[in-house]
Structure formats: C-alpha cells, structure tokens
C-alpha positions in Angstrom: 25.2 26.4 2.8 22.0 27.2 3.1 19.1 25.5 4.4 17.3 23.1 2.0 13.7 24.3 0.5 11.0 21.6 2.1 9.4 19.8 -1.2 6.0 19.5 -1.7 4.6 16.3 -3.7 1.1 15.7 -3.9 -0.3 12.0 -5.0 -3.9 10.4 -5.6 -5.0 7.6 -2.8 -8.1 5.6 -2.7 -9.1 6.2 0.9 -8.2 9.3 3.1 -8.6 6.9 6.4 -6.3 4.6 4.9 -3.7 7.3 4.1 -4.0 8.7 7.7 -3.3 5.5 9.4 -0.3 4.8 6.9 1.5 8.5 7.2 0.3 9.5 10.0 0.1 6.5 12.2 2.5 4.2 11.0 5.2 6.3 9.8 4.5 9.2 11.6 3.8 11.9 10.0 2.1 15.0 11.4 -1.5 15.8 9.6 -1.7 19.8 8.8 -4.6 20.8 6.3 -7.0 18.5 5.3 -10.9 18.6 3.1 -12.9 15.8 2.3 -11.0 15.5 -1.2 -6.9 15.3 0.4 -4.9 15.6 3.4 -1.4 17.1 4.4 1.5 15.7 5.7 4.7 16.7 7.6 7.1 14.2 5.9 10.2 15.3 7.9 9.8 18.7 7.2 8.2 18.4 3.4 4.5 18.6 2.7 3.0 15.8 1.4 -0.6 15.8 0.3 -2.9 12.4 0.1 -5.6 13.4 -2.3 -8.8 11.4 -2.8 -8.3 9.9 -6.7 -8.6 6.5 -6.7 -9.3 6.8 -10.6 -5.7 8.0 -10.6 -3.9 5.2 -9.2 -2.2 2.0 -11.0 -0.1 -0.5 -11.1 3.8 0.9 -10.7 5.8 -0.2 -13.4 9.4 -1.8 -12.2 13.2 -1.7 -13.6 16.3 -3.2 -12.4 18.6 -1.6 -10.1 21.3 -3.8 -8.5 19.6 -7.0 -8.5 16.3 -5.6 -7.7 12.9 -4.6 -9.3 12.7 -1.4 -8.2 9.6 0.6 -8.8 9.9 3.4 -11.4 7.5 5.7 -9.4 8.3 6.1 -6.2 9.5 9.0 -3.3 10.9 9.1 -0.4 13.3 10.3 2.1 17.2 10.4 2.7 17.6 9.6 6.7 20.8 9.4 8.5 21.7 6.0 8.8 20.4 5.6 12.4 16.8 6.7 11.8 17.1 4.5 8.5 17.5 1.1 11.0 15.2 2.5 13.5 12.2 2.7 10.6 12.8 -0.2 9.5 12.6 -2.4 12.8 9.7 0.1 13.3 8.3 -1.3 9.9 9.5 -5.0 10.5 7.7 -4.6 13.9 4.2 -3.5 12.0 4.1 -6.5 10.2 4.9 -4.1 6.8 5.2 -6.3 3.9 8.4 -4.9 1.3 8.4 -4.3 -1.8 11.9 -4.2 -1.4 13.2 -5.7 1.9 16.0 -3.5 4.2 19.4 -3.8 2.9 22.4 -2.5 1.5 22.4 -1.6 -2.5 26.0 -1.0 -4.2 28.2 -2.5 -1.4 31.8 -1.6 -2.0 30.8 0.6 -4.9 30.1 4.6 -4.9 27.1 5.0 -3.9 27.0 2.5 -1.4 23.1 2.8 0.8 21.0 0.8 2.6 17.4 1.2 1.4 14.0 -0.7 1.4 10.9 -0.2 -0.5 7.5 -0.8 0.8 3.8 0.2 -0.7 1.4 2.6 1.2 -2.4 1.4 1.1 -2.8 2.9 -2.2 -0.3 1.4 -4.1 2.4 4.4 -4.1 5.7 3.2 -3.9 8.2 4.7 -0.8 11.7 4.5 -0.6 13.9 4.9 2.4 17.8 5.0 1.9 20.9 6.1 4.2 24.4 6.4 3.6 27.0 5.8 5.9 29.0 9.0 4.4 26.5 10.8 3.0 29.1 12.2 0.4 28.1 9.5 -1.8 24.7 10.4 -1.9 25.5 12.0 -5.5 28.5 9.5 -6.2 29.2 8.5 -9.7 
C-alpha cells in the first residue's frame, strides 16, 4: 500500500502567539513557514496553517454521538493507542480543560475508540482517537 498523502488544513485563529504556544508548545508541533497573517504546523507529518482571522471564528455548533455533544467542526489525528494515552496524560498534566474528557466511545460495538475533545485558544475544536485494532477505524 502505499504511503498516505500528508493533508493540509488551514483554519482562522485570533492570535498567532496563542496558536504557537498551543501547537507548538503544548502539543508539539513543529513551526515551518510563517508571515505576520498565519503560521505552519508539522501535525504529525500534515501541514497545518493558523492564520490570523479572528473575524472568522465562532461558536462550534455540537451533535450527539454516543452519549456526547460532540462538536460538528472539528480535526484531528488518528494515533496508535499508546501515543493516544501518552497525550492525554500530557494534556491532563497541562491543566487542559475537555471539551470532551479521554475515554472510550462504542465499547463492545465496531468501531470501538478511545477519544477526547479539547479546544485550542481560538475556539477550534481537536479530536484525538485510537483503536486498539485499527481495522475498525472504518467499521460499520
């Protein structure tokens, strides 16, 4: 199979300084290019870019998914299971307040994942999720 094609996602933010210390600091994230107006982002290999547009963000709308209000917008990453529990006790560590806390969604059922929502300083929704057997990443 061949290798996956990195994404690229770009999103507004009000402050550039508070997008650095939230991608790059917090979660990581390597800075490449950056202006006045955005900033990239090594999100595990994707390039995510933090432009300046606080006109542009808003309140994220939420619907119900297993028990919880999950935020329509919102993106994310996949990890393997062990890099999922090492970000969050990172996270937990940090103080982070959830959106959604770390748990599993779908236990027993296909699609079976732990996952957790938080907000970055903007308001953009994140989602982390893992699967033991990542098979059911696509389960029905």
């Amino acid at each position: 199979m061949p290798a996956m094609p990195p994404f690229h996602l770009a999103f507004p933010v009000t402050s550039l300084a508070g997008a650095r210390a939230f991608y790059g600091e917090l979660l990581g994230c390597p800075e490449g290019r950056c202006s006045e107006s955005w900033v990239d982002f090594d999100f595990r290999g994707h390039q995510i870019v933090a432009h300046l547009a606080p006109e542009e963000t808003r309140a994220v709308a939420a619907h119900d998914v297993d028990g919880d209000a999950v935020p329509v917008r919102h993106f994310g990453l996949v990890l393997a299971m062990d890099d999922w529990q090492a970000l969050a006790d990172r996270l937990r560590a940090a103080g982070t307040r959830f959106v959604i806390e770390p748990h599993i969604r779908f236990k027993g059922q296909p699609g079976e994942q732990a996952t957790m929502f938080l907000l970055d300083p903007s308001g953009n929704a994140l989602e982390f999720k893992a699967f033991a057997d990542r098979a059911q990443l696509f389960a029905r």
